[in-house]
C-alpha positions in Angstrom: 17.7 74.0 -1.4 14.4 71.5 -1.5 14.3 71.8 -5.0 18.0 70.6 -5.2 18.1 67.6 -2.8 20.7 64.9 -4.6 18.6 61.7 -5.3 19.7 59.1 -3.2 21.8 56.4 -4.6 20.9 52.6 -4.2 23.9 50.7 -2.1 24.3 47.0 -1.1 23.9 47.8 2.4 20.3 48.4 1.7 20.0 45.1 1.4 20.8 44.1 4.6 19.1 47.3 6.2 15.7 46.2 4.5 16.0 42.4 5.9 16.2 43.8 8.7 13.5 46.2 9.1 11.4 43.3 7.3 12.6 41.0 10.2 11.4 43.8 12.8 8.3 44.4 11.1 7.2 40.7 11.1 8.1 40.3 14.7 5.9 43.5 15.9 2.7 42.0 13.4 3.3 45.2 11.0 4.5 43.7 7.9 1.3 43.5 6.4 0.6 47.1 7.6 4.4 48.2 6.4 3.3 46.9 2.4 0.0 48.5 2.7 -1.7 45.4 1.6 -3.7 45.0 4.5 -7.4 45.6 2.3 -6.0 42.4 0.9 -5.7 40.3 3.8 -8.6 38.4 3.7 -7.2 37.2 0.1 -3.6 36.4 1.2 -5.4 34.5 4.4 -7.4 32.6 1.8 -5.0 32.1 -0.8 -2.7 30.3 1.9 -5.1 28.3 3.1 -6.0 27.2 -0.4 -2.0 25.9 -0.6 -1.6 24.6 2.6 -4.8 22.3 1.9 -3.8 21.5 -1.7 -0.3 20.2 -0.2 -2.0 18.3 2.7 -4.3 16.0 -0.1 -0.8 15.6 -1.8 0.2 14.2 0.9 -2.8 12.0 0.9 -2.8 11.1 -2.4 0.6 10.1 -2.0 0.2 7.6 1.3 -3.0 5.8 -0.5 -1.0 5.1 -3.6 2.0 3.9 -1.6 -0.7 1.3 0.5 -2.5 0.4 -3.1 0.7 -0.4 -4.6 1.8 -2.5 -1.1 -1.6 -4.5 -1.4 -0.8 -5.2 -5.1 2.7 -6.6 -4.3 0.7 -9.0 -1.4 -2.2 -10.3 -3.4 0.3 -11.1 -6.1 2.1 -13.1 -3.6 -0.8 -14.7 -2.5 -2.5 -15.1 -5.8 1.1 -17.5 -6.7 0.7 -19.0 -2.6 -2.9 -19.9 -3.7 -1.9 -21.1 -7.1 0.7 -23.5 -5.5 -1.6 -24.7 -2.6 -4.2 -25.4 -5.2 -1.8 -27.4 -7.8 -0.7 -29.4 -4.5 -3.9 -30.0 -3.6 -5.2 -31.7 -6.8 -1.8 -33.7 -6.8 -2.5 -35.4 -3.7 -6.0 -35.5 -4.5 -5.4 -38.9 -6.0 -5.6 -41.9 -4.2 -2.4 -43.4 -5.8 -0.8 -40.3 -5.2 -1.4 -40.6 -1.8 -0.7 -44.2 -1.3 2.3 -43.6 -2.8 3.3 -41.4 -1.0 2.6 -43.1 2.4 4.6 -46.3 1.4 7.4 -43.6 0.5 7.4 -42.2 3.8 7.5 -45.7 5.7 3.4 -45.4 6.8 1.6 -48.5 7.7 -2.2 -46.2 6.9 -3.5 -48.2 4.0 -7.2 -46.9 2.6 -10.3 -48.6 4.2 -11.4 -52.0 3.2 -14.9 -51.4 4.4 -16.6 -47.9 4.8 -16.6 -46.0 8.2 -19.3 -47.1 10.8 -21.3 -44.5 11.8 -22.5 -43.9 15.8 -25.6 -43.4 16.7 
């Protein structure tokens, strides 16, 4: 009769039966055991440790070159703030520019007709 045990046939409930078991094993810490890999533990340790760090300076990578690309976008605008403060500032820089502009604006400030006294 041992020499003519029927081969057992492969069935979808298998499936589910080995989830399970593989859900049982993990929970009692014998997975690793259950595969017989556990020479190779040192390795798989390793190996996901490897990964986990590899994501982690993704991640890194990822925040600096979101903060580089922010500090771009603000010295542009102030690169075009400094551009327009400095074309202001030669414009008024003239002293017709500026008188003109104080009779526009109703000012009775005229320039000096004598230099500043100094204290002593």
């Amino acid at each position: 009769m041992k020499g003519q045990e029927k081969e057992r046939k492969w069935r979808i409930s298998d499936i589910g039966r080995a989830i399970v078991n593989s859900v049982v094993a993990i929970a009692k810490g014998q997975f690793i055991l259950r595969l017989k890999i556990d020479k190779y533990f040192l390795q798989v340790a390793w190996t996901f440790f490897l990964f986990a760090m590899l994501i982690l300076f993704g991640l890194g990578v990822d925040v600096t070159l979101s903060k580089v690309e922010a500090g771009k976008k603000e010295l542009q605008e102030l690169e075009i703030l400094h551009t327009q403060k400095r074309y202001e500032l030669i414009t008024l820089g003239r002293r017709s520019t500026v008188a003109r502009l104080l009779k526009e604006n109703g000012s009775e400030v005229t320039e000096p007709q004598k230099p500043a006294s100094t204290l002593q």
